[in-house]
C-alpha positions as CSV (number, residue, x, y, z in Angstrom):
1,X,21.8,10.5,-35.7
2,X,22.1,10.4,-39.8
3,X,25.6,10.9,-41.5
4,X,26.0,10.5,-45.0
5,X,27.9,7.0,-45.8
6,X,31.0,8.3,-46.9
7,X,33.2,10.2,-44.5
8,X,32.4,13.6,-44.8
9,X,29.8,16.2,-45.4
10,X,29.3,17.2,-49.0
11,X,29.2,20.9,-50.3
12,X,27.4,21.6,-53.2
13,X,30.1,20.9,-55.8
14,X,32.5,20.7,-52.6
15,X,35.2,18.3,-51.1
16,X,36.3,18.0,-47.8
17,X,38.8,16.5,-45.9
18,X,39.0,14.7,-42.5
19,X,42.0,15.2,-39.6
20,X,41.3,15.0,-35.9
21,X,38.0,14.8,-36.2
22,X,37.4,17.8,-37.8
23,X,36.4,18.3,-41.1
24,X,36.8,21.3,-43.9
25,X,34.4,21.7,-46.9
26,X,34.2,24.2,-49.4
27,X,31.7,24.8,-52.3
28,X,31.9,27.5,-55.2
29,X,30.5,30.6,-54.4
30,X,30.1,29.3,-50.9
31,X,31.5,30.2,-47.2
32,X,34.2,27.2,-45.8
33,X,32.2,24.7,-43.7
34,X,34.1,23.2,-41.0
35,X,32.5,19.8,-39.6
36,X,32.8,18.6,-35.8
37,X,31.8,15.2,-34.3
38,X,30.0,14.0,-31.1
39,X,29.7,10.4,-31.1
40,X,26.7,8.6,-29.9
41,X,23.1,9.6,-29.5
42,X,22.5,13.4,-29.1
43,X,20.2,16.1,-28.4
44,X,19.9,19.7,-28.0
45,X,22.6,22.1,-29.4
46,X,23.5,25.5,-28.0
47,X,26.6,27.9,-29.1
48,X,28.4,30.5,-27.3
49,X,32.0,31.6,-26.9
50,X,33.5,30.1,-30.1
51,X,32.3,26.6,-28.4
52,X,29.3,23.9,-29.2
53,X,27.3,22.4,-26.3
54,X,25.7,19.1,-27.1
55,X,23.8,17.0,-24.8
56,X,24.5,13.2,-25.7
57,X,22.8,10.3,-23.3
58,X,24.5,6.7,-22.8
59,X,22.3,3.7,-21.3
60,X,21.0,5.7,-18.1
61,X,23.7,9.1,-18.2
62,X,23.3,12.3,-19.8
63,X,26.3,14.3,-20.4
64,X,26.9,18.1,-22.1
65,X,29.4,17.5,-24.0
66,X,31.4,21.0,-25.3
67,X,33.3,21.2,-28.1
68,X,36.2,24.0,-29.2
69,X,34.5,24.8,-32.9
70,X,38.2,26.0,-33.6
71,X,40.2,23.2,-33.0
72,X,37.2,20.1,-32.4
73,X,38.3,19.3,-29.7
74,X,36.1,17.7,-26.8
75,X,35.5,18.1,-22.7
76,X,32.3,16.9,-20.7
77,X,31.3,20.1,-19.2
78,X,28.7,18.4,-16.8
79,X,27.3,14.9,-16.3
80,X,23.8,13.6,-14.2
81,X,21.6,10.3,-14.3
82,X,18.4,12.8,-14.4
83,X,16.6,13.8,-16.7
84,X,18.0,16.7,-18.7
85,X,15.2,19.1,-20.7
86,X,15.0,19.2,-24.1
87,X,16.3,22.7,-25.2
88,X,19.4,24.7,-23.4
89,X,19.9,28.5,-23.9
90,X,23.1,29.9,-24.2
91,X,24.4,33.7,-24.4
92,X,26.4,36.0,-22.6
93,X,29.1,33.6,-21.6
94,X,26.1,31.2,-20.1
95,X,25.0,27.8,-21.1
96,X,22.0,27.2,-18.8
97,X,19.2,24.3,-19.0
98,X,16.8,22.2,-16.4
99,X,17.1,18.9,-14.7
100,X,14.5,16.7,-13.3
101,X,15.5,14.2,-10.6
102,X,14.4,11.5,-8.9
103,X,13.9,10.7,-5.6
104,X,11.7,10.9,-1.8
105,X,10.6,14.2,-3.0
106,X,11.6,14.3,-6.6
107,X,12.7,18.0,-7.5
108,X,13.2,20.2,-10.7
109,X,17.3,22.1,-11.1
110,X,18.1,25.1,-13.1
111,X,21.8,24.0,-13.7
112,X,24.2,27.4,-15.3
113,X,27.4,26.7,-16.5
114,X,30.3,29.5,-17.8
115,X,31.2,28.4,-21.7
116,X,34.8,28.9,-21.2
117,X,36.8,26.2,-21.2
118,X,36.6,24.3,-17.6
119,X,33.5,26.2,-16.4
120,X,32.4,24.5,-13.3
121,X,28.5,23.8,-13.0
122,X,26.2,25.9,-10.5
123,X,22.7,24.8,-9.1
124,X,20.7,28.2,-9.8
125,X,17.4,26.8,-8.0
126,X,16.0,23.9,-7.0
127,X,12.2,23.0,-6.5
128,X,10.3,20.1,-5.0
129,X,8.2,19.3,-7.6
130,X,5.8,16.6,-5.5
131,X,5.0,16.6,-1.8
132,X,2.2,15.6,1.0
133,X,-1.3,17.4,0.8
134,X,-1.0,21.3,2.1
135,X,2.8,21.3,0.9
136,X,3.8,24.1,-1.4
137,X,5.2,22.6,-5.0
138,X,7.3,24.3,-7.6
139,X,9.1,23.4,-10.8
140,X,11.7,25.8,-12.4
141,X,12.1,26.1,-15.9
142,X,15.4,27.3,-17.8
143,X,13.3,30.1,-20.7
144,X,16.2,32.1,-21.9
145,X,20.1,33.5,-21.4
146,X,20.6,37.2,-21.8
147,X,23.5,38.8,-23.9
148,X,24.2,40.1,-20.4
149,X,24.3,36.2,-19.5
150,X,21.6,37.0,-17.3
151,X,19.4,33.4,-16.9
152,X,15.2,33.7,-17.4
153,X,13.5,31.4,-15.3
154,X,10.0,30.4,-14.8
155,X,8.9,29.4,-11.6
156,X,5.1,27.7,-11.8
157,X,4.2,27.7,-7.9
158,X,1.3,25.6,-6.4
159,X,-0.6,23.7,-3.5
160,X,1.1,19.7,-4.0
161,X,-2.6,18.6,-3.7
162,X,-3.9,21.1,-6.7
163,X,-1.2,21.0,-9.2
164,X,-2.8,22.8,-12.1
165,X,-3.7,25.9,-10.3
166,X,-0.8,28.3,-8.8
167,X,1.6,31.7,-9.7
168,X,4.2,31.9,-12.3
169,X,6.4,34.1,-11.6
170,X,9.3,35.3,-14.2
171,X,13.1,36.2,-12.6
172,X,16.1,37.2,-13.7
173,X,18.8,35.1,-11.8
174,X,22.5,36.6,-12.2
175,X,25.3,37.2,-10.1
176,X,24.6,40.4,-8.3
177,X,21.4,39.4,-7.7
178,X,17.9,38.1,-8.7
179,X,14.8,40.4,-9.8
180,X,11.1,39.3,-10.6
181,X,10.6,40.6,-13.8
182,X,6.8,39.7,-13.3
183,X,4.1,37.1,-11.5
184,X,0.6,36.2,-12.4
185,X,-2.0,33.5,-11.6
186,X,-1.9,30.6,-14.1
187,X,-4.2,27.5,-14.7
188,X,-2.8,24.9,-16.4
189,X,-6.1,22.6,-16.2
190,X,-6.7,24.0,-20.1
191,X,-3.4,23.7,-21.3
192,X,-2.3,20.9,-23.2
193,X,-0.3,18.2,-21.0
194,X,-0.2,21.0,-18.5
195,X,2.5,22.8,-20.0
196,X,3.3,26.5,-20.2
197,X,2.5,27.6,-23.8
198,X,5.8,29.4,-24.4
199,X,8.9,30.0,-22.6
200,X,9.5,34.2,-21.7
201,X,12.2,36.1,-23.3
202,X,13.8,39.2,-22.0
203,X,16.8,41.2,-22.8
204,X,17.7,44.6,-22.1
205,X,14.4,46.4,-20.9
206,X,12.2,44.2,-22.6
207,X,10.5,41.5,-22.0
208,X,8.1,39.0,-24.5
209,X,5.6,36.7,-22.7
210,X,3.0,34.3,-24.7
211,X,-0.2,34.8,-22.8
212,X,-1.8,32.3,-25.3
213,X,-1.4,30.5,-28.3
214,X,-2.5,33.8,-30.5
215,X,-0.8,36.9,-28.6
216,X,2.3,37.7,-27.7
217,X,3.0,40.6,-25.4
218,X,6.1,42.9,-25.2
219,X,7.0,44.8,-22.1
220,X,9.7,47.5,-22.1
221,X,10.3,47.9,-18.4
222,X,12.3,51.1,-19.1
223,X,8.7,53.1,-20.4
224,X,6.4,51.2,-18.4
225,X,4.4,50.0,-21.7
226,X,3.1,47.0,-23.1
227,X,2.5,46.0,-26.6
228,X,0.4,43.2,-27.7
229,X,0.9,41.5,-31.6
230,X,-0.9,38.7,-33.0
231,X,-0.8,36.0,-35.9
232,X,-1.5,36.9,-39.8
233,X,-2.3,33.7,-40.4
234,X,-5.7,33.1,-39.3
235,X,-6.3,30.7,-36.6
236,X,-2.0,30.4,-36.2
237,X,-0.3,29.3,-33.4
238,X,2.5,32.5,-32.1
239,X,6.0,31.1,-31.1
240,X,8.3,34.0,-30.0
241,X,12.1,33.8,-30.2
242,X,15.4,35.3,-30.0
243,X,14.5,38.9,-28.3
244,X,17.7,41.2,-29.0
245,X,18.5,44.8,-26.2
246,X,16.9,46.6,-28.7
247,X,13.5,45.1,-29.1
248,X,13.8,43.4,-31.6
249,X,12.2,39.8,-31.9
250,X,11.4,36.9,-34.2
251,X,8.0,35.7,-34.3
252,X,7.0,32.4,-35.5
253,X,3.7,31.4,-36.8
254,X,2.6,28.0,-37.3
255,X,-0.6,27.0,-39.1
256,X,-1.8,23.4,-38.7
257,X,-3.3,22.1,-42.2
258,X,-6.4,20.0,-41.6
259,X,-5.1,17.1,-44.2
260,X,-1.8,17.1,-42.6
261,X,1.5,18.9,-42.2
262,X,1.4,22.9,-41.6
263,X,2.1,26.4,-43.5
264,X,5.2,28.4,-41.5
265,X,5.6,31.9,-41.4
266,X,8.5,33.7,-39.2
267,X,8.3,37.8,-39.5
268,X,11.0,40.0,-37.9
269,X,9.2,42.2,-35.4
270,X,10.5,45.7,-34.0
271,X,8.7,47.6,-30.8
272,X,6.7,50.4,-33.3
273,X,5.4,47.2,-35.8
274,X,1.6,46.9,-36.0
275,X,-0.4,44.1,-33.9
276,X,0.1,42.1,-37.2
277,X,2.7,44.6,-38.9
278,X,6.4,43.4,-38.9
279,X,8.6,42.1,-41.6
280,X,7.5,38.5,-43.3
281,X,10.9,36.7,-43.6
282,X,9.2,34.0,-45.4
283,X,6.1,31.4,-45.6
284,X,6.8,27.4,-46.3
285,X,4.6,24.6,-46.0
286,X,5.5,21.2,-44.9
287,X,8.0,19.7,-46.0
288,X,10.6,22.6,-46.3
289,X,12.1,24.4,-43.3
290,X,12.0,27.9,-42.4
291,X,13.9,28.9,-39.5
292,X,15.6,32.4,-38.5
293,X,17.4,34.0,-35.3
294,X,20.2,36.4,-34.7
295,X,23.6,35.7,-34.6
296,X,25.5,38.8,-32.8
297,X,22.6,41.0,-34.0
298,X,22.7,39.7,-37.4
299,X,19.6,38.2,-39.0
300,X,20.6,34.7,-40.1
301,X,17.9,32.8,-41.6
302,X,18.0,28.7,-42.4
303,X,15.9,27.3,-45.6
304,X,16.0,23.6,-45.8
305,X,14.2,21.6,-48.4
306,X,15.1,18.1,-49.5
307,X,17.9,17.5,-46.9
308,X,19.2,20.7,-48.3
309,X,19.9,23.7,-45.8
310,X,20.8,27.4,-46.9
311,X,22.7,29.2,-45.0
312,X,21.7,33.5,-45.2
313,X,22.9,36.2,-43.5
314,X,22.2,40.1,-43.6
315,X,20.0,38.1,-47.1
316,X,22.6,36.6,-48.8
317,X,23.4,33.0,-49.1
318,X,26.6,32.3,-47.7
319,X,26.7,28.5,-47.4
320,X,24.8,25.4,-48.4
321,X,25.1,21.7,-46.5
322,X,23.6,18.2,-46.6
323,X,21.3,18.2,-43.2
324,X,18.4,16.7,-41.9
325,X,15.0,17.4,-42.8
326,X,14.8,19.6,-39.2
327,X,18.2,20.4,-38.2
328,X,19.0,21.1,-35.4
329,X,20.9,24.6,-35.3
330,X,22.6,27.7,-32.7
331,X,25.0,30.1,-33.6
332,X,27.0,32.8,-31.8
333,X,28.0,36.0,-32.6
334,X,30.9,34.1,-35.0
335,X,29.5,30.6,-36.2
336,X,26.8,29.1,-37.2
337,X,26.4,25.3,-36.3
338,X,24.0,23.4,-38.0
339,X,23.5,19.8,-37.6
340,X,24.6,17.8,-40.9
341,X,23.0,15.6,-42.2
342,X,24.0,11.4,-42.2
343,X,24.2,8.3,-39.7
344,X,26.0,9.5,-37.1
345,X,26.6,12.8,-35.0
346,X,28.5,15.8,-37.2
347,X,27.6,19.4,-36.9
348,X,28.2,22.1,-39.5
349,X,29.9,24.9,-38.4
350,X,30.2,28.3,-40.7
351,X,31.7,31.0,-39.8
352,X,29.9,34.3,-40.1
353,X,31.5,37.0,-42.9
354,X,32.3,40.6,-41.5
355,X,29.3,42.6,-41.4
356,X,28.7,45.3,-44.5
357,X,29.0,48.5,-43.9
358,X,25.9,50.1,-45.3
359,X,26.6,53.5,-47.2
């Protein structure tokens, strides 16, 4: 990872100073950034619980490594020698992601682990994803954690011999039980690499699913109705996230330019918006940033440009950092961690002001 050359993470017009591993910055006008380390090379980040989980991979070992965001310190909450997905979800007390491993057959893990401190890991399913002709194969997929801590998975279910065609079918895993929250025929044979287009979301009674690249559909389970939305931008790509109990959703649109680079639009969706109604948060094009999500039901949104991030919450700026051009970034209902930017591993963390009370 990049870390700026001198030993700390610069503030606008800000200083900060190093002990233990933790870092404290301040800028005028600006929320106190706090600034945590992982050392070596990292990947996904997920918050919950007042804690960071970063995965971080050594020669032929991949380890989630979770770190206190109040004190800094550090514990490996779970190590393998597979190979560990690329995103985690985390909510509800749950940090949950897949594993593939290798092997006579190899197989697919949905691994779930409680973020308080010394949360032992638990296997939540595990598929054979290769076998002998006629032999049924599966592979599990971590989509989302609930603010129940409820885990989403996707299951894509299909003869060993014919890969591409099979069922998909959407559960809810958590600990008084498991329920299908839907099933459908898929075909991956159209599908780039043969992936799933978008991972589900679900949370309360809804549900969001990405049928293709241009609809999304909402199901609230509690009145039996679907609603279907669809990009603004014309021939955009939809990328649904962060689905909050009361239907509320982000929705991400992503337009590919044909010289190069792409136009970004993210709109805050609620259940009554229009097919292509919602609020527009904002539109970039490459290379600025636009990212949003909710943090404890707050709308938090994240404008980078020039290795620059902005920090907004409930619309106002609350803190400014030195970061990649794409950080990487997760918050909780408390903090907001953002990667910073530099040479080595060091995350941002900013904690979240009390919420306004509107008159």
């Amino acid at each position: 990872m990049r870390l700026l050359k001198s030993s700390f993470v610069l503030l606008a017009l800000g200083v900060a100073t190093v002990a233990g591993g933790v870092a404290t910055a301040s800028a005028a006008g600006g929320a106190p950034v706090r600034v945590i380390r992982v050392p070596g090379a990292t990947g996904w980040l997920a918050v919950d619980g007042g804690a960071a989980f970063v995965l971080r991979r050594t020669g032929h070992t991949a380890a989630v490594v979770r770190v206190d965001l109040a004190s800094g310190a550090r514990t490996v909450a779970f190590r393998t020698d597979g190979n560990v997905d690329e995103e985690a979800q985390a909510d509800g007390g749950v940090l949950a992601f897949g594993v593939g491993l290798l092997g006579e057959p190899p197989h697919r893990q949905a691994i779930a682990i409680p973020t308080t401190p010394g949360g032992k890991p638990a296997v939540l399913r595990d598929t054979v994803s290769a076998g002998g002709d006629g032999a049924t194969c599966a592979r599990v997929a971590v989509d989302d954690v609930t603010p129940a801590g409820e885990v989403l998975l996707s299951t894509f279910s299909s003869p060993c011999a014919e890969p591409k065609a099979g069922t998909d079918t959407v559960s809810l895993v958590a600990p008084t039980g498991e329920r299908t929250v839907m099933a459908s025929p898929m075909d991956l044979s159209d599908r780039p690499l043969g992936n799933l287009v978008s991972p589900a979301l679900a949370a309360g009674p809804w549900a969001l699913v990405t049928p293709d690249e241009q609809h999304v559909r909402l199901f609230d389970a509690a009145a039996g109705t679907t609603r279907t939305f669809a990009p603004t931008l014309r021939s955009a790509r939809l990328w649904p996230t962060d689905l909050q109990p009361d239907g509320r959703f982000i929705l991400s649109e992503m337009l590919y330019r044909r010289d190069g680079g792409f136009v970004q639009r993210a709109r805050l969706m609620a259940p009554g918006d229009p097919a292509r109604g919602g609020r527009i948060i904002g539109t970039v094009g490459t290379p600025p940033r636009l990212n949003a999500m909710f943090c404890g039901g707050r709308l938090v949104v994240l404008q980078t440009r020039a290795r620059r991030t902005r920090i907004l919450v409930d619309e106002r700026e609350v803190a400014r950092l030195a970061t990649p051009t794409d950080p990487r970034f997760a918050c909780d209902a408390t903090h907001v961690v953002v990667e910073a930017g530099g040479a080595a591993t060091r995350y941002g963390v900013v904690a979240l002001p009390p919420a306004r009370l509107h008159q």
